[in-house]
N, C-alpha and C positions, 0 to 999 in steps of 0.2 A: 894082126887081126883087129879089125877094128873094133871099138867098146862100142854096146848095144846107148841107146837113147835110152832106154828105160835104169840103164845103171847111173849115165847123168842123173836122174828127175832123181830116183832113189838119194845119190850124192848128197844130194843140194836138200833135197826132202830132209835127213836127217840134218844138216848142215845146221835147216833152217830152226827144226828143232831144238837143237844141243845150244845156239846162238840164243832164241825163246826162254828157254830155260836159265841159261847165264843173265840173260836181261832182268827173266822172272828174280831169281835170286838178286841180281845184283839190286831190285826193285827193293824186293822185303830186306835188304841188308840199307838200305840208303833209311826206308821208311820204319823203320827200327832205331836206325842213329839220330834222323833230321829232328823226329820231336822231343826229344830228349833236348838237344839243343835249342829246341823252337820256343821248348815251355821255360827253361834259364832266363833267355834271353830277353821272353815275355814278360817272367815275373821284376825281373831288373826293370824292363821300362816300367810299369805298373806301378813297384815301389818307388822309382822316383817322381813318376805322376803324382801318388800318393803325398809326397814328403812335399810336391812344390803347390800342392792344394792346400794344404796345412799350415804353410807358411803363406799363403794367399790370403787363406781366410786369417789368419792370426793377425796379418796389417789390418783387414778390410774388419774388422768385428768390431772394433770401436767405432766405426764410420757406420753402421747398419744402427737404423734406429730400433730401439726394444723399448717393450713395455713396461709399465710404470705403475706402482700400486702404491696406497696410503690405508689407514688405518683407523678406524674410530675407535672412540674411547669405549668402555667395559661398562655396563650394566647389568641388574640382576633384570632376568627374562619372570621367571617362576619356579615354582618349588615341587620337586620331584619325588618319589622313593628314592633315589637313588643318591640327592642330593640337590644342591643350589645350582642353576640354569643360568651362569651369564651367557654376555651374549654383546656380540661385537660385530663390523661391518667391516669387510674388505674391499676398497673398489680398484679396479685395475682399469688400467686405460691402453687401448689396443690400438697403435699406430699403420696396421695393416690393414689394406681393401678386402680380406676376407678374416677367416673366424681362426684363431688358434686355442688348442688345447692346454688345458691345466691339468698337469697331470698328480698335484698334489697342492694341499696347504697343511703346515707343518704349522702347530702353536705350543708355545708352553708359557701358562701364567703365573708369574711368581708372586710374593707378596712378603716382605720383610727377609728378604733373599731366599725365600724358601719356594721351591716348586711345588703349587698346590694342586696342577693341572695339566695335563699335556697329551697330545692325539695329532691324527693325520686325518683329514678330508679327503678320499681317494674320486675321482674323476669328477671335481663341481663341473657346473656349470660354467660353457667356454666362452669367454668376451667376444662380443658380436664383431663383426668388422670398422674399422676407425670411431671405435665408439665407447662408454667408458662403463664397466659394468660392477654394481653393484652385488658382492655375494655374501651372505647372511655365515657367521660362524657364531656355532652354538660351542659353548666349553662347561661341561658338569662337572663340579667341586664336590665329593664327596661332602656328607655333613660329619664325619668323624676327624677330618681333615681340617674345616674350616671350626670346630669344636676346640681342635689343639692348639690351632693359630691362635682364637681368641684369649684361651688361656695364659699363653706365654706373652703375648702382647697385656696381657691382664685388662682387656678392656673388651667391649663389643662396639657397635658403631661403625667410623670410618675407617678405613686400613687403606696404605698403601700398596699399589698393583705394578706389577710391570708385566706385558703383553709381549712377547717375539714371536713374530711370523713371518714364514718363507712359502712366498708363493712359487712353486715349478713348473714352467711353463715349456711345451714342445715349439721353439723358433724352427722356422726354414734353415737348413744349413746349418746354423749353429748347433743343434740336440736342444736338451734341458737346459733351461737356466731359472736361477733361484731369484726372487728378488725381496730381500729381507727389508720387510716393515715391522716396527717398533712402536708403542706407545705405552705411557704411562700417566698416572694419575692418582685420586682416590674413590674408595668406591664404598658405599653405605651397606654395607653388611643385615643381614637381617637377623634380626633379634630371635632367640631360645626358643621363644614363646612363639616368634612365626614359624622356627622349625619344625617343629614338635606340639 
């Protein structure tokens, strides 16, 4: 007896199905395993990207020109509540065709090895492009501070200073970098009588 046409189509109809389904499955069984695999293998290249950038720039960072700062010498500015106003100048010289950021200047004033002063400038003002910029640093000495010093030096008058400062500046590529300027000298102290 012969089989009806419609029990083929029937056949083949689930055939096609059960085969759909094994594909479906063997889909979400593949796309289940492959990224797991995909992301190992991504993070491998990545970290050696990483590692061969790092040793790229570590050749190339003495070759990249940076900026460059200097220091002037300490003055008293004026006399405050709060205490003695010196006051010193930073200039930085910017070797790039646009503007980079400062993202700090760090001081501390000593005077007969003793720290009589010390703060942070948070965002100055950023050096223009290839050009050389002068930024004002103001440093307050307590008057109980500078009171003690003259004691134990037993004199008032001149006193020797020493100034350390790190300019931090945001480079392309490179992050932060510090550039520590230095100066020292003497500096005329003002007398009891102009404190008080």
């Amino acid at each position: 007896m012969p089989v009806p046409s419609s029990t083929y189509q029937l056949a083949a109809e689930i055939e096609g199905r059960v085969a759909a389904r094994s594909i479906s499955t063997s889909s979400r069984v593949l796309v289940y395993h492959l990224p797991r695999c995909s992301l190992l293998h991504r993070s491998s290249i990545m970290s050696n990207l990483v590692d061969q950038a790092k040793e790229f720039m570590a050749d190339k960072v003495p070759d990249i020109p940076k900026p460059d700062a200097s220091l002037a010498g300490v003055s008293v500015r004026s006399l405050s509540r709060d205490g003695v106003l010196f006051h010193s100048q930073v200039s930085v010289s910017n070797p790039y065709p646009f503007t980079i950021p400062i993202c700090e200047i760090a001081y501390t004033l000593k005077s007969a090895g003793r720290e009589v002063a010390s703060g942070r400038m948070r965002d100055p003002e950023s050096p223009a492009a290839s050009a050389e910029t002068m930024l004002e640093l103001p440093v307050t000495v307590p008057y109980d501070i500078l009171i003690s010093l003259m004691r134990d030096l037993g004199r008032d008058g001149d006193i020797d200073y020493e100034l350390d400062v790190g300019v931090t500046v945001d480079l392309p590529v490179v992050g932060n970098f510090t550039i520590p300027v230095s100066t020292a000298g003497e500096i005329k102290l003002p007398t009891l009588s102009d404190m008080f």
